[in-house]
TORTI-887961 format. One record per atom (N, C-alpha, C, O, CB): x, y, z; residue number from 1; atom name. Coordinates in Angstrom, 2 decimals, decimal comma. Glycine has a CB too. Example, Ala and Ser with C-alpha at 12.3 -4.5 7.8 and 13.67 -1.06 7.14 Angstrom:
REM TORTI-887961
NODE        u        v        w  num  atome
NODE    13,19    -5,69     7,80    1      N
NODE    12,30    -4,50     7,80    1     CA
NODE    13,20    -3,30     7,80    1      C
NODE    14,24    -3,32     8,46    1      O
NODE    11,31    -4,47     9,05    1     CB
NODE    12,85    -2,25     7,08    2      N
NODE    13,67    -1,06     7,14    2     CA
NODE    12,90     0,03     7,87    2      C
NODE    13,41     1,14     8,04    2      O
NODE    14,08    -0,60     5,72    2     CB
***
This chain:
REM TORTI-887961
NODE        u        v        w  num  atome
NODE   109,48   186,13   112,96    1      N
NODE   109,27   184,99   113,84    1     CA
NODE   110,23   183,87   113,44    1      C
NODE   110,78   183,92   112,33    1      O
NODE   107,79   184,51   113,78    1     CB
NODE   110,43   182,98   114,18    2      N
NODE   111,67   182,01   114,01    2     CA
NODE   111,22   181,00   113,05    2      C
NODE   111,98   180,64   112,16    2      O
NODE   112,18   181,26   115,41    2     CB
NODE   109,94   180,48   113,17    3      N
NODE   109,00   179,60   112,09    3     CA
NODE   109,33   180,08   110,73    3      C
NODE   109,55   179,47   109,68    3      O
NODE   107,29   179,79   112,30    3     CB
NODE   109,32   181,23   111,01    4      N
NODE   108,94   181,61   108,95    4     CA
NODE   110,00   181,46   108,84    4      C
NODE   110,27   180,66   107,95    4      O
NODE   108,35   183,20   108,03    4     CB
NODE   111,51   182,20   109,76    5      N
NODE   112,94   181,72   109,20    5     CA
NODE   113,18   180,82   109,29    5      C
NODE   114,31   180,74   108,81    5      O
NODE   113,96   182,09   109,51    5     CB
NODE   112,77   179,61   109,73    6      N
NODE   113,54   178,35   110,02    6     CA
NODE   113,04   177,46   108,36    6      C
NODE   113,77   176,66   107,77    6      O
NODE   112,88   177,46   111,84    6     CB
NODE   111,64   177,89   107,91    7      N
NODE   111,23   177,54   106,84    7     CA
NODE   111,93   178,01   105,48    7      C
NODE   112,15   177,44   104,41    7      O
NODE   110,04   177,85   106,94    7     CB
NODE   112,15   179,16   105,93    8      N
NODE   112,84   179,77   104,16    8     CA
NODE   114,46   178,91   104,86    8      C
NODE   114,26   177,71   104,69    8      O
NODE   113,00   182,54   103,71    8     CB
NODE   115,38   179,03   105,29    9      N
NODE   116,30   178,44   105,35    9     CA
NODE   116,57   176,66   105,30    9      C
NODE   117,67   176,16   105,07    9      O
NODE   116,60   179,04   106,27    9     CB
NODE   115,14   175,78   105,60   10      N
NODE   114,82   174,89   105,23   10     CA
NODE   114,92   174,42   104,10   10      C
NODE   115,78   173,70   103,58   10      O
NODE   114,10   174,87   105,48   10     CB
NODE   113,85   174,90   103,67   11      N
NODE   112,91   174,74   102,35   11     CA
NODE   112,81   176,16   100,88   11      C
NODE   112,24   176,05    99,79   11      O
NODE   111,19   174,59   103,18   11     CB
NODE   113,50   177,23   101,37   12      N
NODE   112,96   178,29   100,53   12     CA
NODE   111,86   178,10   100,24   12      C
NODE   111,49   177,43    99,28   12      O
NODE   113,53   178,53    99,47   12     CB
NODE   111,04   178,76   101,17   13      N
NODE   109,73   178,72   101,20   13     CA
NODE   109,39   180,16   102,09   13      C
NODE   109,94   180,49   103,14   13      O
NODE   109,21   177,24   101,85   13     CB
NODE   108,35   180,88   101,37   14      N
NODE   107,53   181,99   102,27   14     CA
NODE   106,43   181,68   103,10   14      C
NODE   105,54   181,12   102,47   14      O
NODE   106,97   182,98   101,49   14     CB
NODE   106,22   181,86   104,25   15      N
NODE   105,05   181,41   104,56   15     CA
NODE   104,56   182,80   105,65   15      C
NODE   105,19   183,82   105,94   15      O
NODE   105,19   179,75   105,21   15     CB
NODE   102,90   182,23   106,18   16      N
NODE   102,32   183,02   106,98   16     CA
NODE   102,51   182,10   108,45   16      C
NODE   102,76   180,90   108,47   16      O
NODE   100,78   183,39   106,41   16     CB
NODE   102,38   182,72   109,32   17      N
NODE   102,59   181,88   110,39   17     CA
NODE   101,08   182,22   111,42   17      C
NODE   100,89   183,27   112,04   17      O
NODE   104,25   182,28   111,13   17     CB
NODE   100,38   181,34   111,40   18      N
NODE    98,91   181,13   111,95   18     CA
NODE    98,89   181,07   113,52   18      C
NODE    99,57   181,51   114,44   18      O
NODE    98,27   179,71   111,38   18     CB
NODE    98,08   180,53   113,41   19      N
NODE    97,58   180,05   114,96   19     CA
NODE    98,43   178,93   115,32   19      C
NODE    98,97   178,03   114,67   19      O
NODE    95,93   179,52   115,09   19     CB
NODE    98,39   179,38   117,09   20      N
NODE    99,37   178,75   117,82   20     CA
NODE    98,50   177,44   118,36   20      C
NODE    97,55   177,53   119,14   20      O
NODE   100,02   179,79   119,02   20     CB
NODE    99,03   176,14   117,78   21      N
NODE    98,32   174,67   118,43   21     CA
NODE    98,89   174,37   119,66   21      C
NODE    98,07   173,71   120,29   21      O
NODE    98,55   173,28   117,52   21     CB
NODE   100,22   174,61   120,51   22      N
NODE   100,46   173,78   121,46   22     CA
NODE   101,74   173,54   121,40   22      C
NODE   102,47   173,75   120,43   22      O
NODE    99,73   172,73   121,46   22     CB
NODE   102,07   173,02   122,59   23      N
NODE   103,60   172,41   122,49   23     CA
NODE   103,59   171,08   123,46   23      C
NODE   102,74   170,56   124,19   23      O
NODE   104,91   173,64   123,11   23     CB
NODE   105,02   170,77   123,06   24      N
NODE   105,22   169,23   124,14   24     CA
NODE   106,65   169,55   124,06   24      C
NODE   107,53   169,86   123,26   24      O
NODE   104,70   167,29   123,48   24     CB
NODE   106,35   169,23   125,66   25      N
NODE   107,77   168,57   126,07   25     CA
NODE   108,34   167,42   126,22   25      C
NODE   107,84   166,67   127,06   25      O
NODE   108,05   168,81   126,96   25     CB
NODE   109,53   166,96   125,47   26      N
NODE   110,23   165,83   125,70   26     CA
NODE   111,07   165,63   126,17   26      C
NODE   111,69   166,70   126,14   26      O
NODE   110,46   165,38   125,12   26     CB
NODE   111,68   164,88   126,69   27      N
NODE   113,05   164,63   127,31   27     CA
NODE   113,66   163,46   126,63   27      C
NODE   113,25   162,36   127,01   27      O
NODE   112,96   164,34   128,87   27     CB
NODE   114,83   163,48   125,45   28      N
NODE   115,67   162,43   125,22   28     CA
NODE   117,14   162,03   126,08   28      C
NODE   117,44   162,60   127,13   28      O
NODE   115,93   162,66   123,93   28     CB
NODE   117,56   161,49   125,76   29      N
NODE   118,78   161,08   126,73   29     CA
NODE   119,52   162,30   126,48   29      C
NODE   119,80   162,55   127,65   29      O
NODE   119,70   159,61   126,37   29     CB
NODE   120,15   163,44   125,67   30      N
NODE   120,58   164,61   125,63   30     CA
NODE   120,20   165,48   125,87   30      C
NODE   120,78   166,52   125,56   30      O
NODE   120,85   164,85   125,00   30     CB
NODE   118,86   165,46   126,66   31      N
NODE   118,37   166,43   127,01   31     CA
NODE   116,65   166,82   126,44   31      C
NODE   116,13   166,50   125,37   31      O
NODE   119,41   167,28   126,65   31     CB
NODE   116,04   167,65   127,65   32      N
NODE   114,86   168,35   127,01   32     CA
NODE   114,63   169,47   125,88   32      C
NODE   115,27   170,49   125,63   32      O
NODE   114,35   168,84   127,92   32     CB
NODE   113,65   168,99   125,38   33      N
NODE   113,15   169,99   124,18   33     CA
NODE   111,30   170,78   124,67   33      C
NODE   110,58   170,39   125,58   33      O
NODE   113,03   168,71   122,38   33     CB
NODE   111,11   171,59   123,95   34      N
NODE   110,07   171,72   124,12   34     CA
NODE   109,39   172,23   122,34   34      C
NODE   109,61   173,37   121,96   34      O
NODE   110,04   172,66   125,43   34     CB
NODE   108,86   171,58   121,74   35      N
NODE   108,21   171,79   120,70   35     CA
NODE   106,76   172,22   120,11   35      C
NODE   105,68   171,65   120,07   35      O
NODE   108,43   171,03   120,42   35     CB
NODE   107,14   173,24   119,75   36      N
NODE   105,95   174,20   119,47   36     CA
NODE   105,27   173,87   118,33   36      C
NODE   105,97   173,42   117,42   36      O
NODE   106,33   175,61   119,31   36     CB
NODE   104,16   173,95   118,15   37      N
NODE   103,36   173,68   116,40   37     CA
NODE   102,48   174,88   116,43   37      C
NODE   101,85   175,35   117,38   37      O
NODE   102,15   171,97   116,09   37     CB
NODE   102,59   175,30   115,14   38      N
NODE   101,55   176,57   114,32   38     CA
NODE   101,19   176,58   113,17   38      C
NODE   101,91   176,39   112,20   38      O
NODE   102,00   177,80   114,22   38     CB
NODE   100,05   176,81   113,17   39      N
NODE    99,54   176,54   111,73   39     CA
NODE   100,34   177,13   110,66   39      C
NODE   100,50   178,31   110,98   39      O
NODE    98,14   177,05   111,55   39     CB
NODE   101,01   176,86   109,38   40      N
NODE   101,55   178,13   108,69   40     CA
NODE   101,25   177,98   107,56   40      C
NODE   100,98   176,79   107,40   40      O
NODE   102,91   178,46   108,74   40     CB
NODE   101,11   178,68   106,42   41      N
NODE   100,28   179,26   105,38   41     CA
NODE   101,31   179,42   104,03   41      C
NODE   102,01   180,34   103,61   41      O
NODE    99,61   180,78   105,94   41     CB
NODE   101,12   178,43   103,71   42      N
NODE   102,92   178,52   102,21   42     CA
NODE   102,52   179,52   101,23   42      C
NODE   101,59   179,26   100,47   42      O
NODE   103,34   176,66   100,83   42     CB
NODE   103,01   180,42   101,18   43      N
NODE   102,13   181,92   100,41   43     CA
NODE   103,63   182,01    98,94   43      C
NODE   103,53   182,49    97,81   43      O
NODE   102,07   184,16   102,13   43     CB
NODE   104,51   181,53    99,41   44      N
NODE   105,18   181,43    97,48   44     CA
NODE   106,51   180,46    97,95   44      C
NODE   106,72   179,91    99,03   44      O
NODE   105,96   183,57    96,44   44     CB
NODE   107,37   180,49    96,65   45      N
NODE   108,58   180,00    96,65   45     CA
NODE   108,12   177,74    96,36   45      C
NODE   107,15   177,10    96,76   45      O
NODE   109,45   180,73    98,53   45     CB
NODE   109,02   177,42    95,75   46      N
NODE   108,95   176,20    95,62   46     CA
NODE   110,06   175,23    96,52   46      C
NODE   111,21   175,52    96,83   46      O
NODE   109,03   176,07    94,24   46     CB
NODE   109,46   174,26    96,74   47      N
NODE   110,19   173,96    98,29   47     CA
NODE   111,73   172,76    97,80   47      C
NODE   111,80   171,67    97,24   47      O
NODE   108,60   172,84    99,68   47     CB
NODE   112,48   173,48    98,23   48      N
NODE   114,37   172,88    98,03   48     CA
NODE   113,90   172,09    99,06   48      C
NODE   112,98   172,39    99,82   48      O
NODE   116,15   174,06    98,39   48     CB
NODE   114,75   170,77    99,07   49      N
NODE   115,42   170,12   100,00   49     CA
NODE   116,79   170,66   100,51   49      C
NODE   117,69   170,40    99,71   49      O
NODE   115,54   168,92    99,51   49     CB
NODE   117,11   171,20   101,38   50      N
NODE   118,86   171,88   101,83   50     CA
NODE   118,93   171,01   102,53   50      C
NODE   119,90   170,27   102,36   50      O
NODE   119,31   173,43   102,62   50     CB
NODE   117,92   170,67   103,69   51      N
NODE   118,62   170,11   104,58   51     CA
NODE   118,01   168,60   105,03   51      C
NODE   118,60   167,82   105,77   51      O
NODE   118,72   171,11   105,65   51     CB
NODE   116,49   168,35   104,34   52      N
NODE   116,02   167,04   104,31   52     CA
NODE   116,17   166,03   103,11   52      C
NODE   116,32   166,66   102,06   52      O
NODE   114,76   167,17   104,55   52     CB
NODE   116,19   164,82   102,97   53      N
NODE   116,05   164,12   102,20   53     CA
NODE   114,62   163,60   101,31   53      C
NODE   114,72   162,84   100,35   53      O
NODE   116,61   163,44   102,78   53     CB
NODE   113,32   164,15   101,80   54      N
NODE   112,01   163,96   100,89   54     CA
NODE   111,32   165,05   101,70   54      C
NODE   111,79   165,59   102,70   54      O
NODE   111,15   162,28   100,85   54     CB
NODE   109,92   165,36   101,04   55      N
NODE   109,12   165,79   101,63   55     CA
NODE   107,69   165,29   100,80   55      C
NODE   108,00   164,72    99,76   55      O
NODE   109,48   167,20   101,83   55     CB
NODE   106,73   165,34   100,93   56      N
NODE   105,55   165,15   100,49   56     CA
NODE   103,90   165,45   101,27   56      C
NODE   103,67   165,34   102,48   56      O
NODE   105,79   163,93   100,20   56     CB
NODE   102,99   165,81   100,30   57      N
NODE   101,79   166,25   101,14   57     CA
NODE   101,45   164,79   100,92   57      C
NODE   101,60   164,00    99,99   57      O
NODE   100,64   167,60   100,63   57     CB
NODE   100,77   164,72   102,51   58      N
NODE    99,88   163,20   103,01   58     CA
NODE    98,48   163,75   103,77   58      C
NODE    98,49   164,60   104,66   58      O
NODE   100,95   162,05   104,40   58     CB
NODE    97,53   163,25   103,35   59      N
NODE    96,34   162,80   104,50   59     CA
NODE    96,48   162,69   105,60   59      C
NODE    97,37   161,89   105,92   59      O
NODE    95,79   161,75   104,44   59     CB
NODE    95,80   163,31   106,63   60      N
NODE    96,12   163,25   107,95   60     CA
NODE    95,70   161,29   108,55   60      C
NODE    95,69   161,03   109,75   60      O
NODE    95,03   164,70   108,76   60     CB
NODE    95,45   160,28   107,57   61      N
NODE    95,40   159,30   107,90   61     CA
NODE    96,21   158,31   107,38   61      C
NODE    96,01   157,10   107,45   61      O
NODE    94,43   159,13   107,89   61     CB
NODE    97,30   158,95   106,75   62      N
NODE    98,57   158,50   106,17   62     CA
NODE    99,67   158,74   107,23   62      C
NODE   100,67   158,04   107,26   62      O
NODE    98,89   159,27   104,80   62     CB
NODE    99,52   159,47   107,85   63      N
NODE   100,61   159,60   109,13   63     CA
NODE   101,12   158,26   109,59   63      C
NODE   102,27   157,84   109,48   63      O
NODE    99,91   160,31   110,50   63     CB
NODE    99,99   157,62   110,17   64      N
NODE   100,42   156,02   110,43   64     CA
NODE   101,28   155,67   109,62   64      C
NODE   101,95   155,33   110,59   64      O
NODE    99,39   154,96   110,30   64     CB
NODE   102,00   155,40   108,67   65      N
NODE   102,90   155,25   107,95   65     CA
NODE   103,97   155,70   107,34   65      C
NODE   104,36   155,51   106,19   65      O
NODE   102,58   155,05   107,54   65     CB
NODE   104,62   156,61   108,61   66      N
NODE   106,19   157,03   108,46   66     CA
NODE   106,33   157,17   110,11   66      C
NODE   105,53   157,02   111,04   66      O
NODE   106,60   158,72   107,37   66     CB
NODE   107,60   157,52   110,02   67      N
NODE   108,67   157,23   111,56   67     CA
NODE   108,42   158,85   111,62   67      C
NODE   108,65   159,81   110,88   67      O
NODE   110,88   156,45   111,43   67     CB
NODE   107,82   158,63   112,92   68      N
NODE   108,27   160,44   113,16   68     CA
NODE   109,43   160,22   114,46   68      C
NODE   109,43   159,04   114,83   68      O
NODE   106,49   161,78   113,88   68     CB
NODE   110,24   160,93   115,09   69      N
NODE   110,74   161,82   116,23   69     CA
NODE   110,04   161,69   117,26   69      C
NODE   108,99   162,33   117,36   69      O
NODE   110,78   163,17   115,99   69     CB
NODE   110,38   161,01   118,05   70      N
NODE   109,33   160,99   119,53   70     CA
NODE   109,14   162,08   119,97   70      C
NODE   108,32   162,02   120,89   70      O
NODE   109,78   160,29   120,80   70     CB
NODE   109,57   163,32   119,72   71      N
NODE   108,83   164,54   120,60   71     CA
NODE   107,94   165,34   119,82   71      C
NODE   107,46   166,42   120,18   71      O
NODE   109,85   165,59   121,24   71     CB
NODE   107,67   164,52   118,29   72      N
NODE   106,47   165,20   117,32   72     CA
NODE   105,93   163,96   117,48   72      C
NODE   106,42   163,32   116,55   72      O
NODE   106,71   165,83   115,60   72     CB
NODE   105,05   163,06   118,25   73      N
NODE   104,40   161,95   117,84   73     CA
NODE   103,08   162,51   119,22   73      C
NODE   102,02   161,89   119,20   73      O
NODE   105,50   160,18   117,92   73     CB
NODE   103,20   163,22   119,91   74      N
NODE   102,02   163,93   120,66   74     CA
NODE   101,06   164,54   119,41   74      C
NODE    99,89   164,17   119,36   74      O
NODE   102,65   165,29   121,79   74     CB
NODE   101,64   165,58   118,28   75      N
NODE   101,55   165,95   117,81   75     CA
NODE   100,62   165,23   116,67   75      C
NODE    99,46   165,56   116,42   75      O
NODE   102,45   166,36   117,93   75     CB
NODE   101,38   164,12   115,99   76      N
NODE   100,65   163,42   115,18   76     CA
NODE    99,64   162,46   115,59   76      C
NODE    98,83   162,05   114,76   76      O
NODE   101,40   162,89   114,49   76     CB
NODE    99,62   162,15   116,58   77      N
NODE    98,37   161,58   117,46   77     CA
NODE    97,21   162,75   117,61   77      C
NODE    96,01   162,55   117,84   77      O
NODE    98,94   161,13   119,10   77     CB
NODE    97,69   163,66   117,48   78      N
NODE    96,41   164,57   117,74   78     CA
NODE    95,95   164,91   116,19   78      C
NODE    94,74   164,89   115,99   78      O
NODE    96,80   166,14   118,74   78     CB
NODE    96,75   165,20   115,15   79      N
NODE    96,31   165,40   114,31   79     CA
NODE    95,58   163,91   113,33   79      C
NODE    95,26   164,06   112,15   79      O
NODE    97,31   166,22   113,90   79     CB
NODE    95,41   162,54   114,05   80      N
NODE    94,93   161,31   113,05   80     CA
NODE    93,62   161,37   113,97   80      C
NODE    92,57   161,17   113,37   80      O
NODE    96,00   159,55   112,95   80     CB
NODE    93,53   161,69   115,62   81      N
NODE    92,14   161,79   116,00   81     CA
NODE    91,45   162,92   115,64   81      C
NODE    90,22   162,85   115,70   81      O
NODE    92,00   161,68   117,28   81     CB
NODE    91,96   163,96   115,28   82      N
NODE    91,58   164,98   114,92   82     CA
NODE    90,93   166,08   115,36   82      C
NODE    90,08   166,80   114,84   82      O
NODE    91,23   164,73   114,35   82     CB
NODE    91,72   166,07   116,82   83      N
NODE    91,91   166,90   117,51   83     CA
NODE    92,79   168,39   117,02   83      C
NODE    92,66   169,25   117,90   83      O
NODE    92,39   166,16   118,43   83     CB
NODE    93,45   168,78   116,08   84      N
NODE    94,08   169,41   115,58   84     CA
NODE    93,54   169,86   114,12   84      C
NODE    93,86   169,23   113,11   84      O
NODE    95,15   168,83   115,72   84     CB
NODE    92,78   170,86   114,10   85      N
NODE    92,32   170,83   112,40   85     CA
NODE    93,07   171,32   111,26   85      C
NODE    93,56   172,44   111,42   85      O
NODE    91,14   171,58   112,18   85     CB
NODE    93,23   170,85   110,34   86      N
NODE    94,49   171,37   109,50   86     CA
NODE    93,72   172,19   108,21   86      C
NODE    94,39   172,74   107,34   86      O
NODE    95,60   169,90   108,87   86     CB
***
């Protein structure tokens, strides 16, 4: 599946890839996206930065306090009402 590769080429990270939450579509000035979320399951490997600059585990009521990507902010709105169970 493209999830688990997009993660080990990320992050070197193994994972399981879960249940399917949903997607949204956005439209930025370059064009539409459509973004998928799935639960996924970090089963080994310790996580590189290759291609981000931080990462960290937060509380789903810590979200309020970083910049997401307008076409993941459907996303994090669902996961602070908690509509999305993690």
């Amino acid at each position: 599946m493209c999830l688990k590769r997009e993660l080990k080429e990320e992050f070197d990270v193994v994972v399981t890839v879960g249940e399917y939450l949903g997607s949204n579509i956005y439209t930025y000035d370059f064009g539409t996206i459509e973004l998928m979320a799935f639960k996924a399951f970090w089963e080994k490997g310790d996580f590189k930065l290759l291609d981000h600059d931080e990462i960290r585990w937060v509380f789903t009521h810590e979200l309020e306090q970083f910049d997401f990507a307008p076409a993941d902010m459907a996303f994090v709105e669902q996961l602070i009402a908690g509509k999305i169970e993690i």
